[in-house]
TIMI-454331 format. One line per 3 residues: number of its first residue (from 1); their letters; for each residue x, y, z of C-alpha. Coordinates in nm, 4 decimals. Each point is the difference from the previous one (the first is absolute). Layout:
NUM	A	X/Y/Z; ...
//
This chain:
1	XXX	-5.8752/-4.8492/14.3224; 0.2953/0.2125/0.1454; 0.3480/-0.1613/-0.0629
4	XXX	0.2387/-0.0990/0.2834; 0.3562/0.1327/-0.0948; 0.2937/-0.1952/0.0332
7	XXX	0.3886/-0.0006/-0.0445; 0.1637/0.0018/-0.3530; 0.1739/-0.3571/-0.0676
10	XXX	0.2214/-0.0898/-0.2741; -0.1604/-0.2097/-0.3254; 0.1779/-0.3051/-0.1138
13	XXX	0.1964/0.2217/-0.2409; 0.0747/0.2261/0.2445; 0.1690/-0.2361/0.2238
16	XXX	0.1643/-0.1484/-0.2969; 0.1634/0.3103/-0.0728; 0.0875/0.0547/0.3551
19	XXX	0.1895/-0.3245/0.0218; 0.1184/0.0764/-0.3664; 0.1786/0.3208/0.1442
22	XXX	0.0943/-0.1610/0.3063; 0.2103/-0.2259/-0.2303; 0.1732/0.2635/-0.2179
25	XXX	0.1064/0.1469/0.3412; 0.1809/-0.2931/0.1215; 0.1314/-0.0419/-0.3672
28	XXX	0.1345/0.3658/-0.0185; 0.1400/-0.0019/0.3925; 0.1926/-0.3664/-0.1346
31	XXX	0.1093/0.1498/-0.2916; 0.0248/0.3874/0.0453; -0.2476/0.0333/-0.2404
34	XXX	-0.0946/0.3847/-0.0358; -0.2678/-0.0715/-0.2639; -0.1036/-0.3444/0.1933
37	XXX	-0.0738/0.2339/0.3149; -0.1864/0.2366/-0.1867; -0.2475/-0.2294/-0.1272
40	XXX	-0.0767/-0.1544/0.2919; -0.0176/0.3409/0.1836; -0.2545/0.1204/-0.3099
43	XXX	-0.2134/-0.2871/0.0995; -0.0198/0.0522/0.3493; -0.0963/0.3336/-0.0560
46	XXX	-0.2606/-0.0953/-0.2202; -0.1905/-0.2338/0.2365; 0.0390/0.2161/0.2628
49	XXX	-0.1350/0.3207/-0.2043; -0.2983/-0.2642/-0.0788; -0.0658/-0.0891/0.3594
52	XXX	-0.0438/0.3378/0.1086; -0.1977/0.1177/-0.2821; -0.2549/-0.2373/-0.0062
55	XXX	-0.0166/0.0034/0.4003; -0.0691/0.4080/-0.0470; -0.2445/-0.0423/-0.3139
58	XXX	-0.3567/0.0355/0.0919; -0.2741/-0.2909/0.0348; -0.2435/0.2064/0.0876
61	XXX	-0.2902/-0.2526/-0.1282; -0.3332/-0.0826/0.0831; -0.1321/-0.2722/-0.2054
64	XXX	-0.3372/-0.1188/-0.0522; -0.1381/-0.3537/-0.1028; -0.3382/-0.1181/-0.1366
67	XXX	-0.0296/-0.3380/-0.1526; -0.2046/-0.0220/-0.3557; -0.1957/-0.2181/0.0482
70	XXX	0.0260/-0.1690/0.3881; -0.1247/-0.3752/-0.1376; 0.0501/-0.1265/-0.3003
73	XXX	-0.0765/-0.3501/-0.1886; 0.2775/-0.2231/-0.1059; 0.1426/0.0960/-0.3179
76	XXX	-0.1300/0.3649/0.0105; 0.1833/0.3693/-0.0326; 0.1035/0.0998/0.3769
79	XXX	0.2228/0.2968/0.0965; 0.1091/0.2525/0.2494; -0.0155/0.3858/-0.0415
82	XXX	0.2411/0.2193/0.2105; -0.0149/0.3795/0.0477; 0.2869/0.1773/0.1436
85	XXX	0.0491/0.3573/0.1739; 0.2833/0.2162/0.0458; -0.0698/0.1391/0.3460
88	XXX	0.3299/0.1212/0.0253; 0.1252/0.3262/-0.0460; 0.2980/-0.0706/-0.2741
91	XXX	-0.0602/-0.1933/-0.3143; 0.1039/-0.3487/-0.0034; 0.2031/-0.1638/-0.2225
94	XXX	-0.2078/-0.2775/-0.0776; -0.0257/-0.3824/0.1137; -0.0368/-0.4025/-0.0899
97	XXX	-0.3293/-0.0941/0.2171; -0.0916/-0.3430/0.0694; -0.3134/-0.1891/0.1548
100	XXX	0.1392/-0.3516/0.1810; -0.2275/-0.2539/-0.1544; -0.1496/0.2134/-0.2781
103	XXX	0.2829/0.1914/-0.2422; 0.1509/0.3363/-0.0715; 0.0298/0.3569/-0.1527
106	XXX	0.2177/0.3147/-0.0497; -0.0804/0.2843/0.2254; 0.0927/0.3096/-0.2368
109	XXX	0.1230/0.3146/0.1229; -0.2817/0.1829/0.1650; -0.0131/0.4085/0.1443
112	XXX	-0.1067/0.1015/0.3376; -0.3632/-0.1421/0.0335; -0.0145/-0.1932/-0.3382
115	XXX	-0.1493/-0.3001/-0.0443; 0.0437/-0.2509/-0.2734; -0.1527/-0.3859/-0.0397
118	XXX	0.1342/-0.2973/-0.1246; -0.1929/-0.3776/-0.0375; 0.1285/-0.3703/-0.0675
121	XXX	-0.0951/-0.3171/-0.0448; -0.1240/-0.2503/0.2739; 0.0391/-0.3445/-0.0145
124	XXX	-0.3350/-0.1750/-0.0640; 0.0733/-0.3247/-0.1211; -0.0666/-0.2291/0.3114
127	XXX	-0.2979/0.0117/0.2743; 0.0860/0.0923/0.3224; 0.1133/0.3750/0.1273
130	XXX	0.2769/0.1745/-0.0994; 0.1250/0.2467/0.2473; 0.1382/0.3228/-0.1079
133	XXX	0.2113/0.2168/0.1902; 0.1569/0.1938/0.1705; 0.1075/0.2447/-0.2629
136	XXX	0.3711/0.0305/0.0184; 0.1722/0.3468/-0.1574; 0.3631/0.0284/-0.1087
139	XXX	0.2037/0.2788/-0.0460; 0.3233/-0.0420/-0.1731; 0.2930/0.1477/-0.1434
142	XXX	0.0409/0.0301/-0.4569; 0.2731/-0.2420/0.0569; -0.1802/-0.2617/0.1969
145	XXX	0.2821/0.0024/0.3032; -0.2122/0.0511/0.2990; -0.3603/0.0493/0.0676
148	XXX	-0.2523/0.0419/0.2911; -0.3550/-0.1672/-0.0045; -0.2836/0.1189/0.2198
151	XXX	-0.2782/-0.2418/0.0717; -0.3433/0.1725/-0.0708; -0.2702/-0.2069/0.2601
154	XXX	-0.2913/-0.1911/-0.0771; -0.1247/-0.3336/-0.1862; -0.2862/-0.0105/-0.2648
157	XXX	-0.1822/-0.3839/-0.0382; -0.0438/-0.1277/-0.3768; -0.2489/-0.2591/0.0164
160	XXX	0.0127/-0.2583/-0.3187; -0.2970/-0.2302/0.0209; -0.1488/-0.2519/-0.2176
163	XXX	-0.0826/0.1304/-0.3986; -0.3604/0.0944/-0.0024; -0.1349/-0.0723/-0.3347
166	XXX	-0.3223/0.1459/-0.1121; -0.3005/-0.2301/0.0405; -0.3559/-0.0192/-0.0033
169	XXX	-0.1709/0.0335/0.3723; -0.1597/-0.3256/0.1723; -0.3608/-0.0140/-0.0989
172	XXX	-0.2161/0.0924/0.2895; -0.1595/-0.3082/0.1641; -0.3865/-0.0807/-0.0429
175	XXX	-0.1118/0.2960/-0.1640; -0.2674/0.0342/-0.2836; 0.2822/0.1720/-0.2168
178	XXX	0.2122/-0.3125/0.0030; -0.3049/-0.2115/-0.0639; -0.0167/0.2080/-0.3114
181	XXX	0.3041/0.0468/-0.0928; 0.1419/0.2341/0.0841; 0.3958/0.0566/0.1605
184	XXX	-0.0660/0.3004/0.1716; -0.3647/0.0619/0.1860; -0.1038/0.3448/0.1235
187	XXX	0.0860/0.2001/0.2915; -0.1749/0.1027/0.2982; -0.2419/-0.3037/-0.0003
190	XXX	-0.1585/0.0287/0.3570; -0.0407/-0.3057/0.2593; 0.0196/-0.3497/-0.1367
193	XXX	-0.3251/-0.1665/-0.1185; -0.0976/-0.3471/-0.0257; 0.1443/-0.2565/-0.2294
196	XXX	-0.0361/-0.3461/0.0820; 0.0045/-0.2662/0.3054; 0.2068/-0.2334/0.0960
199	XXX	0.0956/-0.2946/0.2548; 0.1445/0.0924/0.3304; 0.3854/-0.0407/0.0416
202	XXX	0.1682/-0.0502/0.3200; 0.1199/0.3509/0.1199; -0.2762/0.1816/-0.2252
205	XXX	-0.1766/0.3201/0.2009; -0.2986/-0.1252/0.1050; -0.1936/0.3321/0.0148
208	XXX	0.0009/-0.0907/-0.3920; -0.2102/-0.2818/0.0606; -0.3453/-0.0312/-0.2425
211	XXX	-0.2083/-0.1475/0.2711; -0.2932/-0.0525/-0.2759; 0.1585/-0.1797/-0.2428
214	XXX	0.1764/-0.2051/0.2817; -0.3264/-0.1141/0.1156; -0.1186/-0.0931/-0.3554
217	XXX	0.3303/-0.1877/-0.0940; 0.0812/-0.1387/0.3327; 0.3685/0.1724/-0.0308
220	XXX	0.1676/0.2426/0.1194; -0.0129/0.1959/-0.3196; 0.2074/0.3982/0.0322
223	XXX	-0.0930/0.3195/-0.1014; 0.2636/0.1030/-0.3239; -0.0579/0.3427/-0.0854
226	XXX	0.1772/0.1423/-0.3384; 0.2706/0.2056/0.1162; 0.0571/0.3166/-0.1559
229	XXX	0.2972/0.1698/-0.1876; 0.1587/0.0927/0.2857; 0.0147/-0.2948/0.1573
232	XXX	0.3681/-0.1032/0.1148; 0.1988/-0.1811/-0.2855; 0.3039/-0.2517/0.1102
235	XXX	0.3062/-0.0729/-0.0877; 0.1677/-0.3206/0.1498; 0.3938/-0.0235/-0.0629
238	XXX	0.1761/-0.3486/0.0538; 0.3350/0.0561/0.1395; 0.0868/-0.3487/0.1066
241	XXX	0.3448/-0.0829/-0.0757; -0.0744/-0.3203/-0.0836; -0.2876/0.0822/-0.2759
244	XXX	0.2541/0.1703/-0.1718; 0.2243/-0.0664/-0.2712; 0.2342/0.1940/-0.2203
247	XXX	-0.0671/0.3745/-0.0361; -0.3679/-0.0868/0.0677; 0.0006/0.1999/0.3437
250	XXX	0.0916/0.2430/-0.1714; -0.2693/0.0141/-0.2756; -0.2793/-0.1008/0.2832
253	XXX	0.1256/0.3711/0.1554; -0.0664/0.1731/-0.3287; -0.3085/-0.1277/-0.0557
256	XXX	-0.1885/-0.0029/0.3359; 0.1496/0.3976/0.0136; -0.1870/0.0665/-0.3201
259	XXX	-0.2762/-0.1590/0.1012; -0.0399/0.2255/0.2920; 0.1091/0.3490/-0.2012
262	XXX	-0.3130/-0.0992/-0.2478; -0.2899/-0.0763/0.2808; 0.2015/0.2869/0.2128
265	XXX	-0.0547/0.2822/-0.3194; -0.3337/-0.1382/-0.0835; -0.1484/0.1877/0.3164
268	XXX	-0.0510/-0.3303/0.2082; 0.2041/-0.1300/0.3188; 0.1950/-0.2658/0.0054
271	XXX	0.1254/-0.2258/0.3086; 0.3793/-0.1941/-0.1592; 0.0416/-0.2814/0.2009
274	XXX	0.3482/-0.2125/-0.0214; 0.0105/-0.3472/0.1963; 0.3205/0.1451/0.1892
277	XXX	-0.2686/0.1757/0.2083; -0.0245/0.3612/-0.2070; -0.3503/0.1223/0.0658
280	XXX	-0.0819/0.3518/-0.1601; -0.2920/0.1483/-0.1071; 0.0046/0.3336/-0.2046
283	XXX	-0.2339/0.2062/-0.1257; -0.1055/0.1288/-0.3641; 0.1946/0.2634/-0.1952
286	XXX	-0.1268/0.3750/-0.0192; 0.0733/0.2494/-0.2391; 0.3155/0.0826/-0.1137
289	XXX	0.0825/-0.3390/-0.0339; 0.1689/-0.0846/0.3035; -0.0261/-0.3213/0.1275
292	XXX	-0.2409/-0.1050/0.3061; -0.1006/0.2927/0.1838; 0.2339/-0.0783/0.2379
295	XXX	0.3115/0.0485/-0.1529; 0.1798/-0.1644/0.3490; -0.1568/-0.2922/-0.0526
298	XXX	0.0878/-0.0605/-0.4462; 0.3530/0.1530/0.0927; -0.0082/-0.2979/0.3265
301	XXX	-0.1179/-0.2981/-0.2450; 0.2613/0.1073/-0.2836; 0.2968/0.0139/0.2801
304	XXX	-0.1129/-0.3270/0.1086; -0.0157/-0.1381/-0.3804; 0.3627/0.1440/-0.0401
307	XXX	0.1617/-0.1640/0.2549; -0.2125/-0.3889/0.0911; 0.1642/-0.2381/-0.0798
310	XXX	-0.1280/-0.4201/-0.0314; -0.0669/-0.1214/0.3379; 0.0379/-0.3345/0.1883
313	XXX	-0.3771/-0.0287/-0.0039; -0.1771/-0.3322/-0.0350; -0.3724/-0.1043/-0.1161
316	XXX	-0.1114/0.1271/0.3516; 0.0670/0.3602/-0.1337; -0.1778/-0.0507/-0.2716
319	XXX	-0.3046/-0.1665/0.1275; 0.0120/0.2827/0.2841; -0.0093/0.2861/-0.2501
322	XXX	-0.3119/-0.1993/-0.1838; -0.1936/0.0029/0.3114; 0.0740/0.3550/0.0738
325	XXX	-0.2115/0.0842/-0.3280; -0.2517/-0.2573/0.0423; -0.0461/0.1627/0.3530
328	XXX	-0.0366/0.3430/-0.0912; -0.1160/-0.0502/-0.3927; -0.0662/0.3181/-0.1905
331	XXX	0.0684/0.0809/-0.3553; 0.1898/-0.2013/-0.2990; 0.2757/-0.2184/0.0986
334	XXX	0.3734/0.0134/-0.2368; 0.1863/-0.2171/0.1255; 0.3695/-0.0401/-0.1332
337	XXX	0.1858/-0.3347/0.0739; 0.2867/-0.1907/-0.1297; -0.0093/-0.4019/0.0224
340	XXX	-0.3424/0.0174/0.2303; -0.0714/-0.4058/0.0419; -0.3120/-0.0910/-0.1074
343	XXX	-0.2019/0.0068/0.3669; 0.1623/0.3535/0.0220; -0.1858/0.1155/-0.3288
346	XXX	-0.3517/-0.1847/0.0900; 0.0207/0.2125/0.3114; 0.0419/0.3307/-0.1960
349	XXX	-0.2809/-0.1194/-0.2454; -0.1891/-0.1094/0.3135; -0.0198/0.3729/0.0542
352	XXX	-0.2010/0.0819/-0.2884; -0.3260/-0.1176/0.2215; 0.0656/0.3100/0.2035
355	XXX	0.1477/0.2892/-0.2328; -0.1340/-0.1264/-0.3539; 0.3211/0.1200/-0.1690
358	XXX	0.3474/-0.1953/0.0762; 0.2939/0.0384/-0.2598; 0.2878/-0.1837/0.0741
361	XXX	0.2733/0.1299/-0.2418; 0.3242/-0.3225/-0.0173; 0.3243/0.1297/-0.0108
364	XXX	0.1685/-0.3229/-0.0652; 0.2806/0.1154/-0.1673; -0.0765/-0.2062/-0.3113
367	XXX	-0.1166/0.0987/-0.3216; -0.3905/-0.1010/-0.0467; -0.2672/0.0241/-0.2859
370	XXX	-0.2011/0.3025/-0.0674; -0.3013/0.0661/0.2290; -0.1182/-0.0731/0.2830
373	XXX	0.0202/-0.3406/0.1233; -0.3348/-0.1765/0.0965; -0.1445/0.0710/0.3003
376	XXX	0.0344/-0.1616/0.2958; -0.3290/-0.0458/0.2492; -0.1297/0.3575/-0.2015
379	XXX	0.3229/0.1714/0.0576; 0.1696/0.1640/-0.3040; 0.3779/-0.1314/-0.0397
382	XXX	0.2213/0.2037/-0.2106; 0.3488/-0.0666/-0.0710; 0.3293/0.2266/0.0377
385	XXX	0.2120/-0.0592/-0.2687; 0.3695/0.0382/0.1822; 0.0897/0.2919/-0.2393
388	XXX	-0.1190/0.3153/-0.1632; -0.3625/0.1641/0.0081; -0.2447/-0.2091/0.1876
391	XXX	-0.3057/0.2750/-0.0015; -0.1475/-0.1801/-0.3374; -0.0349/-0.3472/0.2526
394	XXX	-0.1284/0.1887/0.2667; -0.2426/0.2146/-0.1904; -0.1135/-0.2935/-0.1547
397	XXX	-0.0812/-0.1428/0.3068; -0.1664/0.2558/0.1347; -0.2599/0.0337/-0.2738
400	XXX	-0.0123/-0.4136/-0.0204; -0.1358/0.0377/0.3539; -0.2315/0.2538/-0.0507
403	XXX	-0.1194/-0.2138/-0.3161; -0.0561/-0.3191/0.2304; -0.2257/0.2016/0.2257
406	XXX	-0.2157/0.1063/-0.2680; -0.0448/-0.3288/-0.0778; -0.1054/-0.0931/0.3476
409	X	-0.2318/0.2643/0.0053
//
């Protein structure tokens, strides 16, 4: 970034002293005031001496900006760095930089081709995205009467999405390590095997059909193969205005984005779902500990969690995001949700028929006991409490449920 020079203009100060010497010139001309006159000519000449100097001094800069990091949670450290160049060929004097939107430094004198950095502080303390730039340089005089800024092009994005708090992964759905336990099955199973039957569903695949045990039972009994760890896990987000109360929006966002982080870093990929009509899938994390392989599509799903806001939506969103999984049924089901009426939640527990894991974490906004609550047609209910940690209540949850299918094993 090259700056675009402009025109000296007088400070505040300076055009306070200019009308301050305009006045003792009046006052001496009135009252033949040698010393009067002299005054006011002194500070003439000193705002004119200040014009011209800081029109001639150099702002020769080429600046540099790389934000540290680009997204951020609510709450956490954010900042810019800046790196400015003297591509001039006279020192400069030094300058006050400023980023619109983001905050400032002090350029310091720098040589013929030296460089020198500088970093600040970025707001972080709201979700949404903070626009920084463009960088604008000022050179002015020791006495602060006139000054010329230079505008140094270009914007930078700070994206501040939900808090992601560190929780344990959904449990994979139907496999023998959840049957015995366990929170985290191997890798690199390969294929599904068999698992169970069951009774035919409108909108099932019928190449799934068990055509042997439909003659022996006399129903249309369905093929359910145990689906393996990498299997696509859910995540349903309720963003109905109207299911909403008090800062739970707000808490829903943090937990159904720490949901996702935990299946998305666990290797496995996730599709997040929101009944305002976000459908994303994503895929697994690799090394290095980025998130989903596709870093377009985590940095997409964080921009959208930074900036949705609760929607007009009614129960016809909601039952139209239910039947979207029940269509296409996969992995585990999380499902985070507000005040979901009681036919909303037998229609999410009405899903466990199809992915044998449904967790539907309540962020009421009121405090509630410890634990899980009991669950509701096989699904696992866990409570939000409205404040604080809430990984204890999910993790909790997450191991009740593995628990209960041991039990059913």
């Amino acid at each position: 970034m090259t700056p675009s020079p402009r025109l000296a203009r007088l400070t505040a100060r300076g055009w306070g002293v200019t009308a301050a010497a305009a006045g003792l010139l009046v006052a001496a001309r009135l009252f033949g005031s040698a010393d009067l006159a002299g005054l006011g000519a002194a500070g003439v000449v000193a705002v004119a001496v200040a014009s011209i100097a800081v029109g001639r001094a150099p702002a020769t800069y080429r600046a540099k900006r790389w934000l540290a990091p680009a997204r951020v949670g609510v709450g956490e450290p954010a900042g810019a760095r800046l790196r400015f160049t003297n591509t001039g060929r006279r020192p400069t004097a030094g300058a006050v930089a400023v980023d619109r939107g983001g905050g400032g430094c002090v350029v310091p004198p720098l040589r013929p081709g030296e460089s020198a950095e500088a970093a600040y502080p970025l707001p972080a303390d709201r979700r949404g995205i903070v626009t920084v730039g463009p960088l604008v340089v000022a050179v002015g005089d020791p006495f602060g009467l006139a000054e010329r800024t230079a505008a140094l092009g270009g914007e930078a994005r700070l994206v501040v999405h939900p808090r992601i708090a560190p929780l344990r992964p959904l449990p994979a759905a139907s496999t023998r390590e959840i049957r015995r336990g366990s929170t985290r099955p191997a890798r690199a199973p390969r294929g599904d095997d068999f698992f169970a039957l069951r009774e035919y569903e409108v909108g099932d695949d019928l190449r799934r059909v068990h055509w042997r045990s439909t003659a022996r039972t006399g129903e249309l009994m369905l093929r359910q193969d145990e689906r393996r760890h990498g299997s696509v896990a859910a995540v349903l987000l309720d963003t109905r205005a109207a299911a909403h109360r008090g800062g739970s929006f707000e808490r829903a966002l943090e937990v159904a984005a720490s949901i996702a982080a935990a299946v998305v870093e666990d290797g496995r990929p996730l599709r997040f779902l929101t009944t305002g009509g976000l459908d994303l899938e994503l895929e697994g994390a690799v090394a290095g500990g980025r998130r989903g392989r596709r870093a377009g599509r985590w940095g997409a799903l964080m921009e959208h969690l930074a900036l949705v806001t609760p929607d007009g939506g009614g129960p016809g969103q909601f039952a139209g995001a239910v039947e979207s999984i029940r269509r296409d049924p996969s992995g585990p089901l999380a499902a985070v949700v507000a005040a979901a009426g009681p036919a909303e939640v037998a229609a999410l527990a009405a899903l466990r028929a199809r992915l044998d894991v449904v967790i539907i974490a309540r962020c009421t906004g009121e405090a509630a006991g410890p634990g899980p609550e009991p669950a509701v047609g096989g699904a696992t209910v866990v409570p939000i409490p409205p404040q604080g940690d809430f990984s204890r209540a999910w993790d909790e949850a997450v191991l009740a449920c593995g628990r209960r299918d041991v039990a059913l094993t």
